[in-house]
C-alpha positions, 0 to 999 in steps of 0.5 A, a space after each residue: 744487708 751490709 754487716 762488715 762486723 756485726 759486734 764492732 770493735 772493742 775501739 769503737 766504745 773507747 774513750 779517746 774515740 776521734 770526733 768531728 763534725 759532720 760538715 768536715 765530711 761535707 768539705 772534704 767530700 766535695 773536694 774529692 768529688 771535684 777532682 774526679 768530675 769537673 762538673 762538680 760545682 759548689 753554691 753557698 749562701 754566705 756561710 761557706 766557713 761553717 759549712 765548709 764550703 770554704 775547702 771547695 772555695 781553695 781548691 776550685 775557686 771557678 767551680 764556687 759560687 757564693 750566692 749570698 744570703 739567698 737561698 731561694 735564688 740559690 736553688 734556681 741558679 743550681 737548677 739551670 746549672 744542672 740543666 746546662 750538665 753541671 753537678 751542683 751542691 748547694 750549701 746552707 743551714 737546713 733551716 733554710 735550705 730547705 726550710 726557706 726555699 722550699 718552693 724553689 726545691 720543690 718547683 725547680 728542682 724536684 719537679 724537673 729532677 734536677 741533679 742538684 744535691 741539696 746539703 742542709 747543715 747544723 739540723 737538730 737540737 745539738 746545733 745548742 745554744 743558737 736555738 730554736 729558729 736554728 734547729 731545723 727539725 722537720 726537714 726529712 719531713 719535708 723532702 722525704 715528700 717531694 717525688 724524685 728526691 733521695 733523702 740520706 741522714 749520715 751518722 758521721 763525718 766519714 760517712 757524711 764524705 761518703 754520702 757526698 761522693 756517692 751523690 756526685 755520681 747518682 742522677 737526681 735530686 738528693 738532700 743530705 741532712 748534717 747535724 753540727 755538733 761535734 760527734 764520735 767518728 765511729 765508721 772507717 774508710 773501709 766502712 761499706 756506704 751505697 745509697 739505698 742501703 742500710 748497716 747492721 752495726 750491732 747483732 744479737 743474740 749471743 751467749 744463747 740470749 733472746 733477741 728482744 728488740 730491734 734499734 733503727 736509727 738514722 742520722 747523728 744518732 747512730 753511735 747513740 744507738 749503738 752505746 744504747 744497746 751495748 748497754 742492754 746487752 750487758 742487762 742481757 736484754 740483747 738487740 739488733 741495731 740497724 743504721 738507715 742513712 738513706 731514708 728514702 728510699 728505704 732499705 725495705 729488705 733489711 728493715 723487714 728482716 730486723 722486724 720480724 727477727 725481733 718482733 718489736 721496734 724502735 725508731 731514733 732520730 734527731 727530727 720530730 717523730 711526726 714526718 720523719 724517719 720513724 714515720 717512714 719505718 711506721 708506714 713501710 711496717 704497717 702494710 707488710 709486717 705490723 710489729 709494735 713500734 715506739 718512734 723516739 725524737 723530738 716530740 711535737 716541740 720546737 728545740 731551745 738554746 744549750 748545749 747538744 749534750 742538754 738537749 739531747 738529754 732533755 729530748 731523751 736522745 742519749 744513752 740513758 734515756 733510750 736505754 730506758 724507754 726500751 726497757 720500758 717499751 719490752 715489758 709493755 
């Protein structure tokens, strides 16, 4: 398990924290993995600005393919490149890739484990006011059931860089999940990121207090989590907070330990409870170390228009409402 500084810097909670979205990750990471391997090559389906797929486009203007609005022909073409030895990413909103070439994902790619790197944007609630048909929210559902796909949910813009990087130089299929909104930029470039591996963000107890609980997140939640038991700690109801960036699979060795440290869960995501992640951690648990869970994301709903802030208050995804449905969850 990594656990660079298991308390964070005091810096992390301060209130000019850098925030960016995760997609610059995705634009400033395939850059980078275009420079050091030449088969790296970028498709996207008409939305290479907000993506930013357009900082590939300037860089390598031969290795870019704008494929239009076409997602199912997208996952084809990035299937035969792979074939033909090319590193492809695809790029599109996750609402549509993969939730409108799915098929595709799952026939030409996952099927014949292609290396492409399928890169699904603006998922969650906090995408705000383009609403519901835009807030993709049951894709780790979905590719986490495809065999031979790697699932990764980054917590941020640099981590997200990483995650892109890391992918160009792993075989296989492999989704990577970008929320849009604007979001604290808490890891650094000295911040460990494998794939397969997950981070120990927040480690208690101190000050002689009882370890109570054990945070799991995944995704653009990660510093919501993290504020969430900073929080509680300071009630002295102290926690472990387990980043999961790589859903599938799983880092089964750290989640095991966090579990039987604590002897209770809780799982937070941006996608619905049913499928996604805190099913994975339900279902690993369940077979080797049942503990009590309690799964908090999106609860069998579709999202709606606002802002991300109102959503995620209104799902019960920000600090207050994770902080009191664990208090809640303690005492049970």
């Amino acid at each position: 398990m990594i656990n660079p500084d298991a308390r964070m810097s005091a810096k992390v909670f301060a209130d000019d924290i850098e925030k960016a979205p995760m997609r610059d990750g995705f634009g400033s990471g395939a850059v980078e993995a275009g420079k050091a391997d030449s088969r790296v090559v970028v498709l996207c389906a008409d939305v290479s600005e907000s993506t930013r797929a357009e900082q590939f486009q300037k860089e390598f203007p031969d290795r870019f393919v704008e494929m239009g609005v076409a997602e199912q022909n997208m996952a084809g073409v990035a299937a035969g490149m792979a074939a033909a030895g090319k590193i492809p990413f695809i790029a599109s909103y996750a609402v549509f890739s993969p939730g409108r070439n799915y098929e595709h994902i799952r026939t030409t790619i996952a099927l014949n484990q292609m290396s492409v790197k399928i890169c699904g944007m603006h998922a969650g609630v906090s995408v705000g006011p383009d609403g519901a048909t835009h807030q993709m929210l049951e894709d780790i559902g979905m590719m986490r059931m495809l065999p031979n796909m790697t699932v990764i949910a980054p917590c941020d813009a640099e981590e997200a860089r990483k995650a892109i990087v890391a992918a160009a130089t792993t075989d296989g299929p492999i989704y990577i999940r970008f929320g849009r909104a604007v979001t604290p930029t808490f890891t650094t470039s000295e911040t460990p990121f494998e794939i397969g591996k997950a981070l120990l963000l927040w480690d208690s107890p101190v000050g002689g207090g009882t370890l109570k609980i054990a945070i799991l997140s995944t995704g653009s939640l990660g510093y919501t989590a993290l504020c969430a038991a900073r929080t509680l700690a300071e009630e002295g109801i102290e926690c472990v907070v387990l980043h999961v960036p790589t859903v599938k699979p799983l880092d089964t060795e750290a989640v095991l330990d966090v579990a039987k440290r604590a002897g209770r869960v809780v799982t937070i995501e941006e996608h619905q409870v049913a499928g996604g992640f805190g099913s994975a951690i339900t279902e690993f648990l369940s077979e080797q170390y049942p503990v009590p869970i309690h799964r908090l994301g999106i609860q069998d709903q579709f999202g709606q228009s606002g802002q991300p802030d109102e959503l995620l208050a209104h799902y019960g995804l920000d600090v207050l409402h994770i902080a009191d449905a664990i208090r809640a969850f303690i005492h049970i």
